[in-house]
C-alpha positions as CSV (number, residue, x, y, z in Angstrom):
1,X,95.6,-109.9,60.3
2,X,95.9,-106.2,59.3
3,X,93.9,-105.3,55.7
4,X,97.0,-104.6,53.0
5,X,94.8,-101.9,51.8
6,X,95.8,-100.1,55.1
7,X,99.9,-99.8,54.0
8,X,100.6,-101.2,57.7
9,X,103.5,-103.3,57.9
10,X,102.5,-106.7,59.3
11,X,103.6,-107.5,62.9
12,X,105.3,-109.8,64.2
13,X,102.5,-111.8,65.7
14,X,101.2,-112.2,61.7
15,X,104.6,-113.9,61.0
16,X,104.2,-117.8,60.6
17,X,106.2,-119.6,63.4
18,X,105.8,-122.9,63.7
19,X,104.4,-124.0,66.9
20,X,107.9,-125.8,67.5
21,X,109.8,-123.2,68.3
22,X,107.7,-121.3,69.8
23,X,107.4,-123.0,72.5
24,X,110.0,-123.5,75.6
25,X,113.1,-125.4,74.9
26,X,115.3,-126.4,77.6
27,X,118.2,-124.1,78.9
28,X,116.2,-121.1,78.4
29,X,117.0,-121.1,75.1
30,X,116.0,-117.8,73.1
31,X,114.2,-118.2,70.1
32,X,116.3,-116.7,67.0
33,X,113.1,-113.8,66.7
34,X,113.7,-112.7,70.1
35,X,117.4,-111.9,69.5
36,X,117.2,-110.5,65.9
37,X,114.3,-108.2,68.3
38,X,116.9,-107.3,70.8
39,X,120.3,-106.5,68.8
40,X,117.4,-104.3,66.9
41,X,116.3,-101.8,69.5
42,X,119.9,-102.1,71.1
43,X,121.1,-100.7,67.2
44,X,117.9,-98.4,67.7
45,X,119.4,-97.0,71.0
46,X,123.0,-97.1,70.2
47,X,121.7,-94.7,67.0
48,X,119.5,-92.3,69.1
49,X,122.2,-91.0,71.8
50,X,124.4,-89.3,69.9
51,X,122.0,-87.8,68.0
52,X,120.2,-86.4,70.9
53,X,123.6,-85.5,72.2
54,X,124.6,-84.1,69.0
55,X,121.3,-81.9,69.0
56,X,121.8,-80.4,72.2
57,X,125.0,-79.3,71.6
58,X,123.5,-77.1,68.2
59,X,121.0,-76.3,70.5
60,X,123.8,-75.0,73.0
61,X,125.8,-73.7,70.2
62,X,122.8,-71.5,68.9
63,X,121.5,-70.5,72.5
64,X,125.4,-69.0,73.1
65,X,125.1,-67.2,69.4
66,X,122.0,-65.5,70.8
67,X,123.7,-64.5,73.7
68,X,126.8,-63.5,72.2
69,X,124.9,-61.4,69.6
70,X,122.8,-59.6,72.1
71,X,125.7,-59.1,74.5
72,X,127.6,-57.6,71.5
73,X,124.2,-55.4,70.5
74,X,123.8,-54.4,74.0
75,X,127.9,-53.5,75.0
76,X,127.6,-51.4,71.5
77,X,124.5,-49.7,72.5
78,X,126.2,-48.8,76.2
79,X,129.6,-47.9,74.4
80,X,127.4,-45.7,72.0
81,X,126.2,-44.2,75.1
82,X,129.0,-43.7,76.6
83,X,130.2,-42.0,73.4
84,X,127.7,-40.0,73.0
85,X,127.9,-38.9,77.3
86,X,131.5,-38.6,76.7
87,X,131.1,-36.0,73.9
88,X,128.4,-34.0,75.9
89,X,130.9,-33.9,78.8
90,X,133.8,-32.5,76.3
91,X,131.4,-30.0,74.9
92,X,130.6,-29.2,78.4
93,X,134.2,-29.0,79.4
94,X,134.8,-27.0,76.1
95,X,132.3,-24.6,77.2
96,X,133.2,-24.2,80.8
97,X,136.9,-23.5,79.4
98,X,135.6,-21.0,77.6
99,X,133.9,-19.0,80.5
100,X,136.8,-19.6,82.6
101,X,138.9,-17.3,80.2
102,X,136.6,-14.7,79.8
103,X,136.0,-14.7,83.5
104,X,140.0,-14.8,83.8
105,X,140.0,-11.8,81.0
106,X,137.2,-9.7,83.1
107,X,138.8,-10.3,86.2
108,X,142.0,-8.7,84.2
109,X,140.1,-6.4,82.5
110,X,138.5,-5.0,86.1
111,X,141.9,-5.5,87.7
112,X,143.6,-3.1,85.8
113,X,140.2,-0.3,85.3
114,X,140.4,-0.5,89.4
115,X,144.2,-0.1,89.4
116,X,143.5,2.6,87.0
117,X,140.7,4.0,88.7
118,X,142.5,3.7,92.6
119,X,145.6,5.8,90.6
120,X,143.1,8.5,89.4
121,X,141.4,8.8,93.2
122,X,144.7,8.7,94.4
123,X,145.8,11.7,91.7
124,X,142.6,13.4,92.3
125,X,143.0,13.6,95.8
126,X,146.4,14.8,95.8
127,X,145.5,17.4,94.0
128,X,142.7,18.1,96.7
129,X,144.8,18.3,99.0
130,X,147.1,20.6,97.7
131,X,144.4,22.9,96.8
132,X,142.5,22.7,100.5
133,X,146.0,23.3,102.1
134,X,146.6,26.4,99.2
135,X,142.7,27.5,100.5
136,X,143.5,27.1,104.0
137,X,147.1,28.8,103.6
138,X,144.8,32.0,102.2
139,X,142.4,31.5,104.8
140,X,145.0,32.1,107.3
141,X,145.8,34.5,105.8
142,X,142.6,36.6,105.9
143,X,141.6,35.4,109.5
144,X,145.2,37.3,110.3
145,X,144.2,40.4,108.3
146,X,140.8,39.9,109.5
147,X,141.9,39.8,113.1
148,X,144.1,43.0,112.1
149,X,141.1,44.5,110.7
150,X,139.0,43.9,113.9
151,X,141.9,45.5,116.5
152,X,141.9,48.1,114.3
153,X,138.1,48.7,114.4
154,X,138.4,48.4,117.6
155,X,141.1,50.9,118.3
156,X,138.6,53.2,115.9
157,X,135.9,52.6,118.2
158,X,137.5,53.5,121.5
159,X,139.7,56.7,119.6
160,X,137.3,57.6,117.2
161,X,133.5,57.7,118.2
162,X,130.7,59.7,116.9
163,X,131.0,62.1,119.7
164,X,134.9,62.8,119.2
165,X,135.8,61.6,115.6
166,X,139.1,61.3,114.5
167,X,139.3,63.3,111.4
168,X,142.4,61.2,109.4
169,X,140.8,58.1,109.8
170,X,137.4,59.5,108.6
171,X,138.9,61.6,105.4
172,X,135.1,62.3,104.3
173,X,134.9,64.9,107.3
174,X,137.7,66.5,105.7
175,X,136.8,69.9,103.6
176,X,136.9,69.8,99.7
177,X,140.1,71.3,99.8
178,X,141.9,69.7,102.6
179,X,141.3,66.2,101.2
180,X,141.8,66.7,97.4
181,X,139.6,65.2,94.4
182,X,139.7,61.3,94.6
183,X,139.4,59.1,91.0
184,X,136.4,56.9,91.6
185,X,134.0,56.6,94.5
186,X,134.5,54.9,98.0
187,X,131.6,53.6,99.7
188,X,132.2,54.8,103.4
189,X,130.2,51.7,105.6
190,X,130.2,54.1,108.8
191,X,130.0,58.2,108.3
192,X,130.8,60.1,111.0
193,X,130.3,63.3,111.6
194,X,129.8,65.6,115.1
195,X,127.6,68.1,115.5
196,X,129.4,69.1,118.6
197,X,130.3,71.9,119.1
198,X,127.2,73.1,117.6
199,X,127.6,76.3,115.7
200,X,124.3,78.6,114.8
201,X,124.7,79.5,111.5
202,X,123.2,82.8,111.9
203,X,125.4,84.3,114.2
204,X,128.6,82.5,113.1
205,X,129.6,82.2,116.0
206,X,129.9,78.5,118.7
207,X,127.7,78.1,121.2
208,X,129.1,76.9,124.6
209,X,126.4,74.5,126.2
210,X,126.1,74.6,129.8
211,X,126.8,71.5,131.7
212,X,123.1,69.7,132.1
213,X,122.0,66.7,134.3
214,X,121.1,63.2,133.0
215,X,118.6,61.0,134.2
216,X,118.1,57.6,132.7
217,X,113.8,56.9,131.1
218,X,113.3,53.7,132.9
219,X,111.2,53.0,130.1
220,X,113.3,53.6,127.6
221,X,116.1,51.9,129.6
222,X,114.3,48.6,129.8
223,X,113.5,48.6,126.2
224,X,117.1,49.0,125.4
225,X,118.2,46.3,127.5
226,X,115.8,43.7,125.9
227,X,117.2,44.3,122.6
228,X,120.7,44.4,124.0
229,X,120.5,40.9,124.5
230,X,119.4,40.1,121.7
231,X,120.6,42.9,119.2
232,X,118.9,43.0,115.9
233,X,118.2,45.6,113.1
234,X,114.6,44.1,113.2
235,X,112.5,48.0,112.8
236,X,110.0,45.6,114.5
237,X,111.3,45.8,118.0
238,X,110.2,47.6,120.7
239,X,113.4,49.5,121.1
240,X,114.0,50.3,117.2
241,X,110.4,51.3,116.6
242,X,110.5,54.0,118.8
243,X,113.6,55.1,117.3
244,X,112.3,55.3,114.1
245,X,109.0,56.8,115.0
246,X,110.7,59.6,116.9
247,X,114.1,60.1,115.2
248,X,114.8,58.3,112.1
249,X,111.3,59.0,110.2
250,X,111.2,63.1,110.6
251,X,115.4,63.0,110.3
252,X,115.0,61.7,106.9
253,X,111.7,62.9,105.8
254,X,112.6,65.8,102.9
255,X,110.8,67.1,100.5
256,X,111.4,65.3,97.6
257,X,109.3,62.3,99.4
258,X,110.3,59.7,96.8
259,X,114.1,60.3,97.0
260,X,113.7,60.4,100.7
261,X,112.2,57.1,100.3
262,X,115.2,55.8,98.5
263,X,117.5,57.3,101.2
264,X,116.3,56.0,103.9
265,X,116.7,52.2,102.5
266,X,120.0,53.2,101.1
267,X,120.8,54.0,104.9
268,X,119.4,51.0,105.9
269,X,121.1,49.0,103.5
270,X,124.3,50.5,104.9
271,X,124.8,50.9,100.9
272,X,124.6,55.0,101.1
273,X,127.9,56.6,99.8
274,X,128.5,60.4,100.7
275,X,131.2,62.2,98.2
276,X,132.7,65.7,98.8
277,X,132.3,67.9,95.4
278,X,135.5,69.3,94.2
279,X,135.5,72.7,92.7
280,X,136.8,70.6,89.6
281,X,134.4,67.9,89.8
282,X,132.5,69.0,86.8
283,X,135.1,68.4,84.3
284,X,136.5,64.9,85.9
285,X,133.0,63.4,86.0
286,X,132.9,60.3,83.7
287,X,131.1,59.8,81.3
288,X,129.4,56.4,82.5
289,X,128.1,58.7,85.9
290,X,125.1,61.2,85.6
291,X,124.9,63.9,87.8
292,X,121.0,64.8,89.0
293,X,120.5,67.9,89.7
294,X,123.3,70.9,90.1
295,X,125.7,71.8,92.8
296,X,123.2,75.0,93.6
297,X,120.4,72.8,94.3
298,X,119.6,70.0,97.1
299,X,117.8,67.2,95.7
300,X,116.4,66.6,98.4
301,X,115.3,69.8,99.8
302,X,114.8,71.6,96.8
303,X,116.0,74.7,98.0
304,X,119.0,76.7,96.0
305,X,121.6,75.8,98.3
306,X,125.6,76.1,98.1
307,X,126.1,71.9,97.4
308,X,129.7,70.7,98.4
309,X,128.6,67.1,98.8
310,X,126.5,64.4,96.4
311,X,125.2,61.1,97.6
312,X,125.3,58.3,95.5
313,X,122.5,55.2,96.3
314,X,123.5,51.5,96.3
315,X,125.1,51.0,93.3
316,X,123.9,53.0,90.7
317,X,125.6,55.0,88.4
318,X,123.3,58.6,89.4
319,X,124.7,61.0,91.9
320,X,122.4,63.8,94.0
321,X,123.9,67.0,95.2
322,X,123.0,68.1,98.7
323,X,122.9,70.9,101.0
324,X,124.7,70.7,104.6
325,X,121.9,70.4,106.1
326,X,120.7,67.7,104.5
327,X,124.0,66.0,104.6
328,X,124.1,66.8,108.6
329,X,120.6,64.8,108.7
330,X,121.7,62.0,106.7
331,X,125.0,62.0,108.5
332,X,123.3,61.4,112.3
333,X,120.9,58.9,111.1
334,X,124.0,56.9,109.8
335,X,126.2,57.3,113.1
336,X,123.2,55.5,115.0
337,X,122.8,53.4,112.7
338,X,127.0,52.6,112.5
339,X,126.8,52.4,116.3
340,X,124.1,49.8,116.6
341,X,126.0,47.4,114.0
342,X,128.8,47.6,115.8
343,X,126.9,46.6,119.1
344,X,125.2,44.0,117.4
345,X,128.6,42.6,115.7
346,X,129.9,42.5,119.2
347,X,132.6,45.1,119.3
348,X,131.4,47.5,121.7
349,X,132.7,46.4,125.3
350,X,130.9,48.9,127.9
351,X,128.5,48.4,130.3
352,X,125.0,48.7,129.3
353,X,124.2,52.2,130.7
354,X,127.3,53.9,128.7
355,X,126.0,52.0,125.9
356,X,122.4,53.8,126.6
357,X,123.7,57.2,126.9
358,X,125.9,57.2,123.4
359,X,123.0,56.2,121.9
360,X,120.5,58.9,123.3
361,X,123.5,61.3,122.0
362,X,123.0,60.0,119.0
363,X,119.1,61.0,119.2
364,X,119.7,64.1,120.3
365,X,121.7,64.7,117.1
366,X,119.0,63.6,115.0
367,X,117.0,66.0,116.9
368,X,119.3,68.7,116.2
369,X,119.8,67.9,112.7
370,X,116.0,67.5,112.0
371,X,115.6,71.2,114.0
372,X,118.3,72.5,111.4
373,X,121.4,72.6,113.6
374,X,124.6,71.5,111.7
375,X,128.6,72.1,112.1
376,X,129.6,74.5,109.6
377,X,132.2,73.8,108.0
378,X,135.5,75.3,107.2
C-alpha cells in the first residue's frame, strides 16, 4: 500500500473487496467495480473529443488569421508598389509630354526660320538674277562696241599705217594751228608719225629717194619668226634684244640721261602722252599742271630749240617741252613699238615676210631719227 505521506491517491487494487465478489460468478457477470471503471473512461472519452476537436478548429481559426494578415500585409506592400511604379510612370509620362511639345515647338520654330530662310534665298536670288542678266545686258553691250572698236582698229591698220598715216584719225600729227587748243590731255596709246618723205632741214627742200633693192638677213629673218610665234614684249628675246641694242637704246638716249631714263619706260609702258603746244598754251595751263622747262628749250636735249610739243610721263601732273627732233625720235620708237602690240594682240593678218619688212622700216626710221632726220612740219 502506497505511504499517505506521498499525496497519491490509493488504487484500486488497495480497495478492500471481499474475496466473494471477486471472484467469477456465473453468467459472466461483471463485478459492479468493473462497470463504475468502464462508464468512467467512456465519460473520460466522450469529454476529450470535442475538446480536441474544439482545439483544432482555434488552431485552424488562428493559422487562417496568420494567413489572412500576411496576405493583407503582403497585397498592401505590392499595391504600395504598384503605387509607387504607377507614379514614376506618370512622372515619366509627364516628362515625355513635356519634350514632345518642345520638340513639337522646335520643329515649328525651325519650320517657319526654314520657310523664312528658303523665301530670303529665293528673294536673294531673284535679285541675282536680275542683276547677272542687267551685267550681261551691259556686257553685251561692250563686246558689241568692243567688236566695233576692233573693225575699226582694224580698218586703221590696213588705211592708216606708220608708213602712210592717215592724218584725221591721228589729230596729234596735225600742226598747232590746224588742230586747235584742246581742254585737258589725251593719252594717244599709238603715235604715229612718218618720216617719209624725208625733208633735210638745211636745204628746205624734199629729198626724192631712189628706188633701192631689198634683201631679207636670214638671220634676222629667223629671229623674227621665232618670236612671231610666240609674240611677247619680253626685251629678253632674241629678236627684241637686238632691237633694243641697235635701235631703241641710241633712239632714246638724250642728254638729260635720267629723263631719258624715264622716257624710255614711259614708252614702254605705252603710258607716254605727246601734246601739241598752242601759241596760247601758257595762259590756259591749270594750275594743278607744272610745266618743266620752257617752250625754247628741249628737256631732253638741252639745246634752245623752237618747242611746239611737251610730253607728259604716266600720270603725273609735270609736262616737258621738246624739240622736233626729239619728238621725231620718240615718235619712231613708239610706231614700233605700236606695231608689235598690234601683232602680238593678233590684228595684223599678213604673211610673215610683209610683217618683216614694216618692221625693218620701222628701224630704218629709228635710224634716221637717231641720225637727226625728221619731217618738218608745216
Amino acid at each position: 500500500p502506497p505511504q499517505p505521506d506521498q499525496g497519491l491517491p490509493p488504487s484500486l487494487a488497495a480497495v478492500p473487496v471481499s474475496w466473494k465478489s471477486a471472484g467469477p460468478c456465473q453468467g459472466h457477470r461483471e463485478s459492479p467495480g468493473a462497470l463504475v471503471e468502464t462508464s468512467a473512461e467512456e465519460e473520460a472519452q466522450g469529454q476529450e473529443g470535442p475538446a480536441a476537436a474544439q482545439l483544432d478548429v482555434l488552431r485552424l481559426r488562428s493559422s487562417s488569421m496568420e494567413i489572412r494578415e500576411k496576405g493583407s500585409e503582403f497585397l498592401k506592400e505590392e499595391l504600395h508598389r504598384a503605387q509607387k511604379e504607377l507614379k514614376l510612370k506618370d512622372e515619366e509620362c509627364e516628362r515625355l509630354s513635356k519634350v514632345r511639345e518642345q520638340l513639337e515647338q522646335e520643329l515649328e520654330e525651325l519650320t517657319a526660320s526654314l520657310f523664312e530662310e528658303a523665301h530670303k534665298m529665293v528673294r536673294e536670288a531673284n535679285m541675282k538674277q536680275a542683276a547677272s542678266e542687267k551685267q550681261l545686258k551691259e556686257a553685251r553691250g561692250k563686246i558689241d562696241m568692243l567688236q566695233a572698236e576692233v573693225t575699226a582698229l582694224k580698218t586703221l591698220v590696213i588705211t592708216s599705217t606708220p608708213a602712210s598715216p592717215n592724218r584725221e584719225l591721228h589729230p596729234q600729227l596735225l600742226s598747232p594751228t590746224k588742230a586747235g587748243p584742246r581742254k585737258g590731255h589725251s593719252r594717244h596709246k599709238s603715235t604715229s608719225s612718218t618720216l617719209c618723205p624725208a625733208v633735210c632741214p638745211a636745204a628746205g627742200h624734199t629729198l626724192t629717194p631712189d628706188r633701192e633693192g631689198k634683201e631679207v638677213d636670214t638671220i634676222l629673218f629667223a629671229e623674227f619668226q621665232t618670236w612671231r610665234e610666240s609674240p611677247t614684249l619680253d626685251k629678253t628675246c632674241p629678236f627684241l634684244e637686238r632691237v633694243y641694242r641697235e635701235d631703241v637704246g641710241p633712239c632714246l638716249d638724250f642728254t638729260m640721261q635720267e629723263l631719258s631714263g624715264l622716257v624710255r619706260a614711259a614708252v614702254e609702258d605705252n603710258t607716254l602722252t605727246i601734246e601739241p603746244v598752242a601759241s596760247q598754251t601758257l595762259p590756259a595751263v591749270k594750275a594743278a599742271e607744272v610745266d618743266c622747262g620752257s617752250t625754247n628749250t628741249c628737256a631732253l636735249s638741252g639745246l634752245t630749240r623752237t618747242c611746239r610739243h611737251r610730253i607728259r610721263l604716266g600720270d603725273s601732273k609735270s609736262h616737258y617741252y621738246i624739240s622736233p627732233s626729239s619728238r621725231a625720235r620718240i615718235t619712231a620708237v613708239c610706231n614700233f613699238f605700236t606695231y608689235i602690240r598690234y601683232i602680238q594682240q593678233g590684228l595684223v593678218r599678213q604673211d610673215a615676210e610683209p610683217m618683216f619688212w614694216e618692221i625693218m622700216r620701222l628701224r630704218k626710221e629709228m635710224s634716221l631719227a637717231k641720225l637727226g632726220f625728221f619731217p618738218q612740219e608745216a
